[in-house]
C-alpha positions as CSV (number, residue, x, y, z in Angstrom):
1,X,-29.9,-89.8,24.1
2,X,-27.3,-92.0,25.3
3,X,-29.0,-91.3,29.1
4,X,-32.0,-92.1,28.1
5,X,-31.1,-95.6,26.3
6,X,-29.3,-96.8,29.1
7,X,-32.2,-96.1,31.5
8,X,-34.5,-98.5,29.0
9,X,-35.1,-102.2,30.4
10,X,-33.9,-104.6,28.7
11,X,-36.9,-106.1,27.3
12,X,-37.0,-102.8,25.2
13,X,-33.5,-103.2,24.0
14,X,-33.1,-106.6,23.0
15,X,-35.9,-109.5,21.9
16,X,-34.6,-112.7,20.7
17,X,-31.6,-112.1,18.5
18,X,-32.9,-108.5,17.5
19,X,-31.1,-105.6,19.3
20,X,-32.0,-102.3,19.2
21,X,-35.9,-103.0,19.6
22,X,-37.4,-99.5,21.1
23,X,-35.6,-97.8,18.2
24,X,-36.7,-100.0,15.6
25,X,-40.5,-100.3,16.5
26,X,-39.9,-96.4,17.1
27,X,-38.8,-96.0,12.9
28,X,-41.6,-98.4,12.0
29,X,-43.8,-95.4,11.1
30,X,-41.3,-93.8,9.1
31,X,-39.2,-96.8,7.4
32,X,-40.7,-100.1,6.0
33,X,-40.7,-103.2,8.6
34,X,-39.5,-105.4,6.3
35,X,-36.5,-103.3,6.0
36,X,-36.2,-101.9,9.4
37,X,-36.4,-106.1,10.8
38,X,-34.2,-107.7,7.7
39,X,-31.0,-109.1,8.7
40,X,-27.4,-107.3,8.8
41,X,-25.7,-106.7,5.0
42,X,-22.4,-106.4,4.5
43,X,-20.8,-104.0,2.0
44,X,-18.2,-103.9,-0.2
45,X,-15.8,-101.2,-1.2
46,X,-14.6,-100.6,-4.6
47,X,-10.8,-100.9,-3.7
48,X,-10.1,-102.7,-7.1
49,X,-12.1,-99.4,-9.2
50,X,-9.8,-97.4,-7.1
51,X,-6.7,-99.2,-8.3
52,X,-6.9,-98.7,-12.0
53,X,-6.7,-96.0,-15.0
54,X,-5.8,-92.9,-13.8
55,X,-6.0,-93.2,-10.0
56,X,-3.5,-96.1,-10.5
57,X,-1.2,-94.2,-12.5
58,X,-1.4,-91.2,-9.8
59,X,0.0,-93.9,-7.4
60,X,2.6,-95.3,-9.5
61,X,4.1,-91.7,-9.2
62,X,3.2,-91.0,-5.8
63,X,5.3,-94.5,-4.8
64,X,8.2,-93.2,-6.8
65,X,11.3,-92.3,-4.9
66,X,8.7,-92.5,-1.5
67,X,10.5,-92.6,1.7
68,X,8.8,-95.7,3.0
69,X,9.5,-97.9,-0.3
70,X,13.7,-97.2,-0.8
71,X,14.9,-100.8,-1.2
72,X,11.6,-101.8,-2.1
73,X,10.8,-102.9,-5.9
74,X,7.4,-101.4,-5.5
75,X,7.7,-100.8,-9.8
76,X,7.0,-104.2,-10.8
77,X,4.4,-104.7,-8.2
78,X,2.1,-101.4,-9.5
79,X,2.9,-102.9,-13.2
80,X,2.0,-106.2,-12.4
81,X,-1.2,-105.0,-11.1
82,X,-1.7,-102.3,-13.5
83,X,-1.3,-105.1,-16.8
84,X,-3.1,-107.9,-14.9
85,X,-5.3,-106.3,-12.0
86,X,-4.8,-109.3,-9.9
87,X,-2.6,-107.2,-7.2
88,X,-5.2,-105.6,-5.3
89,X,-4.8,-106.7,-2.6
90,X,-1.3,-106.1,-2.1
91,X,-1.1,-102.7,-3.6
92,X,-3.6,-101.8,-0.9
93,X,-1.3,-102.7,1.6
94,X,1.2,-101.4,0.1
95,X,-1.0,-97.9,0.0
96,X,-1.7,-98.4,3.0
97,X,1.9,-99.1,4.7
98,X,3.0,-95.9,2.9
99,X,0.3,-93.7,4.4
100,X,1.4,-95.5,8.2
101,X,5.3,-94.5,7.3
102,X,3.9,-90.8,6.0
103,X,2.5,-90.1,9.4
104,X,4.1,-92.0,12.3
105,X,7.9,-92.3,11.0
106,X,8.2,-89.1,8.9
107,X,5.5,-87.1,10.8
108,X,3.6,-85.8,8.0
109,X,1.1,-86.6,5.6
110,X,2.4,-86.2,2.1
111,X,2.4,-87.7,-0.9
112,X,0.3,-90.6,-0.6
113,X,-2.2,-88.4,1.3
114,X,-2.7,-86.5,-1.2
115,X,-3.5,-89.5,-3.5
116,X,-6.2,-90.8,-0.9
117,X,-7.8,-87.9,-1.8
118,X,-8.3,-88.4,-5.5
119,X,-10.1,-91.2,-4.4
């Protein structure tokens, strides 16, 4: 496939500020034009759903007496967030910093893995 794109002139490939133009015309008998020539959307993900109720409470655990927060007062941030909700951002880095420590300084995916997979 990959062979076979690259060998495709240009022309085929690219037309005006639309890429992928053999593929596209290709899908137009399967898949609406309208949809198949729209512009790029974005996405979001629900990383704020994900921090509350349960899942949130399943964290506060998880971060409790974790390796990667000792010395940390990681508590008041996850109550913070869990009262107010306004957090999310850093409890997501702070999720996210504990899965880096899990794997690259302890060498192992624990706790926090586990957690990731409730979501």
């Amino acid at each position: 496939m990959v062979e076979f794109d690259l060998a495709l002139p240009d022309r085929l490939k690219v037309e005006g500020r639309s890429g992928k133009v053999f593929l596209r015309r290709w899908a137009e008998q399967f898949l609406p034009k309208d949809h198949l020539w729209s512009k790029k959307k974005g996405f979001t993900v629900p990383v704020g759903a994900w921090l509350r109720g349960e899942r949130m409470a399943q964290l506060v655990v998880a971060c409790q007496g974790h390796a990667a927060f000792q010395g940390i007062e990681v508590a008041s941030l996850l109550a913070r967030h869990a009262s107010k909700g306004d957090e999310t951002t850093f409890v997501w880095a702070l999720l996210q910093y504990g899965l880096w420590h899990e794997r690259f300084v302890q060498g192992r995916a624990g706790t926090l893995h586990g957690w990731v997979a409730v979501v």
